[in-house]
C-alpha positions in Angstrom: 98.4 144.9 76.3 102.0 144.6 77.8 105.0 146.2 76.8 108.6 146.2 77.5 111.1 148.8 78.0 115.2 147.6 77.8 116.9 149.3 80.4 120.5 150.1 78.6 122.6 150.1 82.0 124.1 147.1 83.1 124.6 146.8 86.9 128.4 145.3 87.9 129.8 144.9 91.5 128.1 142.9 94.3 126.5 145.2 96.8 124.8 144.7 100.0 121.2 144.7 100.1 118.3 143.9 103.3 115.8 141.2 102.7 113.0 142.1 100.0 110.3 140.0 99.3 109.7 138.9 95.6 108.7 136.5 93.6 110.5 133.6 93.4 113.2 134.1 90.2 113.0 132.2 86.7 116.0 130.5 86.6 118.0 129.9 83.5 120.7 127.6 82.6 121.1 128.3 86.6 124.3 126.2 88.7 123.5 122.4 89.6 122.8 122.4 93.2 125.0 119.2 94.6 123.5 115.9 95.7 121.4 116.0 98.8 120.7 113.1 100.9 116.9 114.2 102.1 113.0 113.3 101.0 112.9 117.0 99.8 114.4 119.9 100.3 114.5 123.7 99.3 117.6 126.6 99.7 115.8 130.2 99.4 118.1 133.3 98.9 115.8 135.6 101.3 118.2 139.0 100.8 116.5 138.0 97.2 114.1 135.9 97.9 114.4 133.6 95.7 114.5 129.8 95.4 118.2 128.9 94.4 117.6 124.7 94.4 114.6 122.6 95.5 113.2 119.3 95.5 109.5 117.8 96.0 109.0 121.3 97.7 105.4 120.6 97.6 105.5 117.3 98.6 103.2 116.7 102.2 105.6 115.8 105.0 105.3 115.4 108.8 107.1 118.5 110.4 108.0 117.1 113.9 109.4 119.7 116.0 109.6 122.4 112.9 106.0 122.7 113.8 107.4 124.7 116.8 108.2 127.4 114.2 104.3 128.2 114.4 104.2 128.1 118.0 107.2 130.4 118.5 105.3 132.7 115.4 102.0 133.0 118.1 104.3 133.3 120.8 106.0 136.1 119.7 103.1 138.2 118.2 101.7 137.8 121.5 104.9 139.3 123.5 104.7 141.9 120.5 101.0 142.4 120.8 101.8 143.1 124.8 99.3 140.4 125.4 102.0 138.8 127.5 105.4 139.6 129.1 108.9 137.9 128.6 108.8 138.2 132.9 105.1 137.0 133.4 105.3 133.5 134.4 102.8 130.8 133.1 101.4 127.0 135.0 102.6 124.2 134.1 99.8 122.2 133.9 99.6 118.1 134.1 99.3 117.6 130.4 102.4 120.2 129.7 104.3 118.2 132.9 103.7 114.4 131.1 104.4 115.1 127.2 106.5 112.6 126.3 109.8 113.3 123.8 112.2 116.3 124.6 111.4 117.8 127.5 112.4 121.1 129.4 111.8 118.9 132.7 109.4 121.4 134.7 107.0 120.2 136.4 103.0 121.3 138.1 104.6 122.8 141.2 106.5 125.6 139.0 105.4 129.0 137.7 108.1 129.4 135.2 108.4 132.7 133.1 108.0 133.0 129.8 111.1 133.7 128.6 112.6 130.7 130.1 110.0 128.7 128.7 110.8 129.9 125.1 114.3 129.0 125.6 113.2 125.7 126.7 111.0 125.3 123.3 113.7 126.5 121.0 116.9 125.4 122.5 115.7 122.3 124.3 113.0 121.6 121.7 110.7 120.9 125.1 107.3 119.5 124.4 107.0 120.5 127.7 107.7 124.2 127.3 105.8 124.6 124.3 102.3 123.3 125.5 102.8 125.9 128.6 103.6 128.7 126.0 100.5 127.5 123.8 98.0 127.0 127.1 99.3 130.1 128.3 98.5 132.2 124.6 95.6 130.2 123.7 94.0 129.2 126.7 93.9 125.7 125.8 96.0 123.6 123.5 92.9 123.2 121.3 92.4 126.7 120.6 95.8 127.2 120.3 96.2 124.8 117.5 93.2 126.7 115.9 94.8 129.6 115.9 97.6 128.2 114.4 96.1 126.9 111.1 94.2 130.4 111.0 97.9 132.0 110.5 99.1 129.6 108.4 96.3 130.4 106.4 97.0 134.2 106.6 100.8 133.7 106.0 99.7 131.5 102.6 100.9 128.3 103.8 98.5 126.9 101.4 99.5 122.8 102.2 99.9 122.8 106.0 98.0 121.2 108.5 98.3 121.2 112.4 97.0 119.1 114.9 99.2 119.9 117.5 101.5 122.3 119.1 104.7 120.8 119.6 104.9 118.2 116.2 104.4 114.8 117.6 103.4 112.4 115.0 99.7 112.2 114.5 97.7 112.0 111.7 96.6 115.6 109.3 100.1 117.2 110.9 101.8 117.8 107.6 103.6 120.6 105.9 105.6 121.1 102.7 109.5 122.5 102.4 107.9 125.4 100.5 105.3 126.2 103.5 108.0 125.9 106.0 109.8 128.5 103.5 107.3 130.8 104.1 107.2 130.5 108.0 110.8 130.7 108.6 111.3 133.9 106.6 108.4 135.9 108.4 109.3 134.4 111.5 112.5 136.3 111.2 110.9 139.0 109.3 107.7 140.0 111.6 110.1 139.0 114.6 113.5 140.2 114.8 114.0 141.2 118.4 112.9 137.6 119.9 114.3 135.3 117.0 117.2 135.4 118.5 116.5 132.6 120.7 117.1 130.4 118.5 121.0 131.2 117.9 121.2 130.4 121.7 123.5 127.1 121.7 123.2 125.7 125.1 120.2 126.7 128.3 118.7 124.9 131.0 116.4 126.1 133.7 117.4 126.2 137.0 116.4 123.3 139.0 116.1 121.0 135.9 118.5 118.5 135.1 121.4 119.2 132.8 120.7 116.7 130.1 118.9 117.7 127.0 120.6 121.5 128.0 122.4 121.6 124.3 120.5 123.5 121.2 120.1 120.5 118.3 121.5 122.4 115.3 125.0 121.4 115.6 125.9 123.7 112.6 125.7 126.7 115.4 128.9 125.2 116.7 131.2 125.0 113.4 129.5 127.7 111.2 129.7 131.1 113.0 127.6 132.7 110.0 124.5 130.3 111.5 121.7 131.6 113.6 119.4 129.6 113.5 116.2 128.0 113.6 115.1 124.8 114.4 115.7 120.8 113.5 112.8 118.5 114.5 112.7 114.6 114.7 110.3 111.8 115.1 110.4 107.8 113.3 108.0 109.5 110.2 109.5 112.7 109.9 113.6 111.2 109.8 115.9 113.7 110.8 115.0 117.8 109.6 116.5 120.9 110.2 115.9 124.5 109.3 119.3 126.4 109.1 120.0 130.1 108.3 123.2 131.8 107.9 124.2 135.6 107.1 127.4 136.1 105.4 128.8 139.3 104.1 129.2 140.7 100.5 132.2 140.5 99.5 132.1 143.8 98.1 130.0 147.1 100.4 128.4 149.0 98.1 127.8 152.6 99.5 123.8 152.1 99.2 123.7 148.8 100.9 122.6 148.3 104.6 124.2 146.4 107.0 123.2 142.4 108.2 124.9 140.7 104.9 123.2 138.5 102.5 121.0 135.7 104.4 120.1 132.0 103.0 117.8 129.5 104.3 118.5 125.9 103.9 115.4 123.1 104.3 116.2 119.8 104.5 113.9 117.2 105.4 113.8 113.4 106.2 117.8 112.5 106.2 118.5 109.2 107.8 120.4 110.9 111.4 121.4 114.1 113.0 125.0 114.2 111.2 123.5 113.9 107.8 120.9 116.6 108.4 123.3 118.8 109.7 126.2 117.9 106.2 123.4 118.1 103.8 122.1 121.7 105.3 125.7 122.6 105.5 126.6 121.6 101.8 123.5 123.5 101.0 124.3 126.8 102.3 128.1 127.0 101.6 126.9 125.8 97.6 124.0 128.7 97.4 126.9 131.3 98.9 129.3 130.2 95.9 127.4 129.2 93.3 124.8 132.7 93.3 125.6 136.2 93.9 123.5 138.8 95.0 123.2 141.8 92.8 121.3 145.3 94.3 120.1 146.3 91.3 117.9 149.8 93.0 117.5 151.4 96.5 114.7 151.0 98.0 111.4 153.7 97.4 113.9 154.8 94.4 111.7 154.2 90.8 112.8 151.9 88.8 110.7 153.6 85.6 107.8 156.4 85.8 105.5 155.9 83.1 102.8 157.4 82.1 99.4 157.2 83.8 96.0 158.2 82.3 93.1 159.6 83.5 94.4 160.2 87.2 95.9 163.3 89.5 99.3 162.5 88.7 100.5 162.6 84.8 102.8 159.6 85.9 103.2 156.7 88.1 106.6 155.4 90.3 107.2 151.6 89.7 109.9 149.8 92.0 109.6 148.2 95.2 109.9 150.1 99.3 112.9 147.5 99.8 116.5 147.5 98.0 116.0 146.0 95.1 118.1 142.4 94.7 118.5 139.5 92.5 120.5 136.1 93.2 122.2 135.5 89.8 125.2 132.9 89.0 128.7 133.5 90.0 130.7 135.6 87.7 127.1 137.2 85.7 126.8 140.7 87.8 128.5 143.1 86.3 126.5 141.8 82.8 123.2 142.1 83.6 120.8 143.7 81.6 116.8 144.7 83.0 113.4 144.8 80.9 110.3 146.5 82.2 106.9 144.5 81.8 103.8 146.3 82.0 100.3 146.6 81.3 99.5 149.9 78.4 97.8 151.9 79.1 97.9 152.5 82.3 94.8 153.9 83.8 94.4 155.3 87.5 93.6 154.9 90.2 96.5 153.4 91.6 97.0 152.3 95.3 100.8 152.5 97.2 102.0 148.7 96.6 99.7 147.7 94.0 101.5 145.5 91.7 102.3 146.9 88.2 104.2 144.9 85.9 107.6 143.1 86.7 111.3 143.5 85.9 113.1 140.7 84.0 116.7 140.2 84.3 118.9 139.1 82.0 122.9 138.7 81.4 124.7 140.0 78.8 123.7 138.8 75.3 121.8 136.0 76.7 118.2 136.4 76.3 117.3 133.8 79.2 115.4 135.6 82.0 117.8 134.7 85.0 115.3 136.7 87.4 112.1 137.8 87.8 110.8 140.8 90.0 107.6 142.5 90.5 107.3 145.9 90.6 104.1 148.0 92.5 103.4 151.4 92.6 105.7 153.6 95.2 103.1 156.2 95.5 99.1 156.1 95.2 97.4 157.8 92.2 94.0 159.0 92.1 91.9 159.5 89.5 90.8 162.9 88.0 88.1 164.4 87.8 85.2 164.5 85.9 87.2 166.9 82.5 90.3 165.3 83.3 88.9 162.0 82.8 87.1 162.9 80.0 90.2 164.9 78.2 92.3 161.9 78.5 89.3 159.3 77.2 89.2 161.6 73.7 93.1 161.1 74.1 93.2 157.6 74.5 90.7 157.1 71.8 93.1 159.2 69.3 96.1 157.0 70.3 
């Protein structure tokens, strides 16, 4: 049995909130995104994480050099892991030294560091580079790519497949918009002090040639609230691109942290490297107008504390460990309304982050859900003892 409990405060003013990860929000009578020019696409509001507009998000497509997302995702746990060093250097080996597409231009008779070669990956897009980086973690591209579908599989990238490490075309390498969803946002997530390679706009290793030295994400030269991450290319795949952008509130709320509201814009398959970079562009500045983010709690603060049976503790704190945001249409923030959803009774034991019920969001007198949270228990509960349990099943059995 579920049941609801109307939360008579409505939240106004936009405040600033960090990135919280929820489930996606039910959208009601939500903007129209504008016309994109792509095979599918997706914009996700991560601050809120939620998706804002979408198309064939599920849809199977080749990633080309977004596939170096995953590579960058191994990389980096290994530099976090200690397992290697940003100053270590790494072989090049004859098969990293003759991939064909972008290169990095190193060659067999370097031992190039591995910093350099993750500039070379992300900013050059180097096949080169990133089948060092991948021999060097993995031992062998082949075991590399193996570990790469194991953490897809662990992030929930339930629709990708790889078959390589760099994303040249070749047959079982596909993805989905919503998989690459997933990847970008703990790549940034699980990753912050190296991600910023990828907000690097020009590099080129000394000794190399200067062409192919400029990052492909144009919109990092005429959007300054872009960072990142990655376009790829190939004849399947048509032109792709995986922007992010952080732009302020308008309005700093006294609870909010610092970093500003961040969206990430997928667009894949456009016909050339203008139109992925317009369409992402039209994307982004749409999803910053169109939606607002609302903090509707702090993070670790309850969001209700209702009673728990049969446990240590007589109650149990529902919210979530991160500020508490919604993305809701322009203009609807200061008339939003909340409803609790939960299970009754609730019967312990409990465990810190277990899922308990959701909180639905609505605006003023409009019963249409606008968002959708879920909310887990802040603190553990365990169950009583043999009379307490006992005491409250004579209870229970009155009620």
């Amino acid at each position: 049995m579920f049941c609801f409990i109307k939360a008579d405060k409505a939240f106004s003013g936009l405040l600033l909130a960090t990135a919280l990860f929820v489930s996606s929000a039910v959208q009601a009578q939500a903007p129209q995104p504008p016309e994109i020019a792509a095979r599918s696409y997706l914009l996700l509001d991560v601050t809120a994480n939620q998706i804002l507009a979408a198309k064939d998000i599920d849809s199977p497509v080749e990633p080309a050099s977004l596939t170096k997302l995953m590579t960058e995702y191994l990389v980096f746990d290994a530099l976090k892991a200690k397992k290697i060093d940003l100053k270590q250097t790494l072989p090049v080996s004859e098969r990293a030294w003759k991939m064909p597409g972008s290169r990095m231009f190193i060659d067999p008779k370097m031992q190039v560091p591995v910093e350099d070669l993750i500039k070379g990956m992300v900013v050059q897009s180097g096949n080169d580079a990133t089948m060092a980086l991948a021999e060097g973690v993995g031992g062998s591209a082949e075991h590399f790519v193996k570990l790469m579908n194991e953490q897809a599989k662990a992030l929930g990238m339930k629709s990708t497949g790889y078959k390589n490490p760099e994303g040249l075309t070749e047959a079982g390498h596909t993805t989905t918009a919503r998989d690459l969803s997933i990847l970008a946002t703990r790549l940034m997530t699980d990753f912050p002090d190296y991600v910023g390679y990828s907000a690097i706009k020009k590099y080129r290793y000394p000794g190399t040639p200067a062409a192919n030295d400029t990052n492909r994400n144009t919109l990092l030269f005429r959007d300054p609230s872009v960072d990142g991450l990655k376009t790829g290319h190939t004849e399947a795949a048509g032109y792709c691109i995986i922007a992010t952008a952080k732009r302020d509130f308008p309005n700093l709320g006294a609870g909010g942290a610092p970093g500003g509201r961040r969206l990430v814009a997928i667009v894949l398959g456009t016909a050339s490297d203008s139109a992925r970079a317009n369409e992402s562009q039209k994307l982004l500045n749409w999803g910053y107008t169109a939606f607002e983010a609302v903090k509707l709690f702090d993070g670790n603060q309850a969001v209700v504390s209702p009673n728990v049976w049969k446990g240590k503790s007589n109650v149990v704190k529902l919210g979530q460990f991160q500020p508490l945001v919604v993305a809701v249409p322009a203009g609807s923030g200061g008339k939003l309304k909340t409803q609790v959803a939960r299970p009754d009774p609730l019967v312990a034991p409990f465990t810190r982050g277990q899922r308990i019920g959701s909180l639905k969001v609505t605006a003023g007198d409009n019963p249409a859900v606008v968002a959708e949270v879920p909310l887990v228990a802040l603190e553990a509960v365990e169950e009583a003892g043999i009379l307490g349990r006992a005491w409250d099943a004579v209870r229970l059995w009155v009620k």
